[in-house]
N, C-alpha and C positions, 0 to 999 in steps of 0.2 A: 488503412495504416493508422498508427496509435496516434493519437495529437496530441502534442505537449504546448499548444499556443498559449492553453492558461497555466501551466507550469511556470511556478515562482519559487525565485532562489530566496533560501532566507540565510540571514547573514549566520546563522549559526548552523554545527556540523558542514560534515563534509559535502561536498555536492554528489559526488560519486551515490554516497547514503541517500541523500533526498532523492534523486531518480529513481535509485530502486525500493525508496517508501513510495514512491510517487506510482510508479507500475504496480507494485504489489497493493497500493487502499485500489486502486481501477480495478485490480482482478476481485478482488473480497469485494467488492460493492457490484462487481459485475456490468461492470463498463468495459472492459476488457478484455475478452473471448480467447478461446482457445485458436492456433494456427493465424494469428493477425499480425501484420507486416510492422516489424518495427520500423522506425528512420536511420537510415545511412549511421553511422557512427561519425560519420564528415558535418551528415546534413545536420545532425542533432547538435552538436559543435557549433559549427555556425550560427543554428537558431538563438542556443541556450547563451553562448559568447564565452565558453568556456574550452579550455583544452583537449583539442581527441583522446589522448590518454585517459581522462576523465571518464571520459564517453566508455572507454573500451575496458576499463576497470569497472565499469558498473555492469556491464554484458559481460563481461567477461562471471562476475557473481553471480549473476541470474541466469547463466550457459549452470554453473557449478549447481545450481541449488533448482537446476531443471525446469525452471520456469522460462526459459525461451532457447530456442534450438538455431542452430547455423545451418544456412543450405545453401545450395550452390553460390558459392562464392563468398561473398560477405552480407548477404542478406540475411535476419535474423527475425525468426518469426517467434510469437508465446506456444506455450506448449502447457494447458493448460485443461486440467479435464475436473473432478467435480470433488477429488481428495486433494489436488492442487488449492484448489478454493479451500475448500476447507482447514489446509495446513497454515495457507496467511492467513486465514482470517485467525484462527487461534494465535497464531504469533502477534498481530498486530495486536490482539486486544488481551495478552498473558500480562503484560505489565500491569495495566490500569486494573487487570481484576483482580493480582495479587495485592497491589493497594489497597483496593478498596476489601478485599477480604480480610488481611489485618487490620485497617483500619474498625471493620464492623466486630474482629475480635475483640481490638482494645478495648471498643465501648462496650464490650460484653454486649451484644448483639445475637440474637440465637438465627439459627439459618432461616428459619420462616420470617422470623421480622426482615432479616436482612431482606429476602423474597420479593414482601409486599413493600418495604422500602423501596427496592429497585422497582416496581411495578408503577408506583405513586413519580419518582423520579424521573421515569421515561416518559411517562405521558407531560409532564411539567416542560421538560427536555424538547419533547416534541413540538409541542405549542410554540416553543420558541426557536428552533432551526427547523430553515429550510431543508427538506430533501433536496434544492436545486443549489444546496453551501458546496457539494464536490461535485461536479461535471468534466468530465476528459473533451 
């Protein structure tokens, strides 16, 4: 079953949006698997100290956009295979590269500097986060 223990509300947007930013960085970073049991829509509730509604507006988006499926009864497992991944992962990361892609137009940046820019960047980046900064 998915674990939401270190799932933290942050006082800005909606909470319903953060769960399902929250499911969708697990599946792109591949913490998250395909056919895995989500929690009760009750028990998630209880944990998180927020509204079932809540709960059931945010499965209810991720039933819509296929990324977890209803089965017998009210249990609700991911549904997740390997163009799934691929689909969040572009969408989590379309914003920040359309930034950073005007951004490297403004400065008149040509695509190969940008390249080696981004190459020099990540490893900079790297040095300094942990891979163990997102854990489910």
């Amino acid at each position: 079953m998915i674990s939401f223990q270190d799932f933290v509300l942050e006082d800005r947007g909606p909470v319903y949006l953060q769960i399902i930013h929250y499911i969708k960085q697990g599946i792109a970073a591949g913490i998250i698997g395909g056919n895995e049991e989500m929690p009760s829509r009750r028990a998630l509730s209880a944990l998180l100290g927020v509204n079932p509604n809540t709960i059931q507006k945010a499965y209810h988006i991720l039933e819509e956009e296929g990324i977890i499926v209803s089965r017998s009864g009210a249990k609700s497992y991911t549904c997740v295979d390997s163009r799934t991944v691929e689909r969040i992962r572009r969408e989590l990361l379309s914003g920040e590269t359309h930034f950073w892609v005007k951004a490297m137009k403004q400065l008149k940046v040509s695509r190969e500097e940008a390249f080696a820019l981004a190459a020099v960047i990540w490893e900079e980046a790297s040095r300094e986060i942990s891979d163990c900064e997102f854990r489910h």
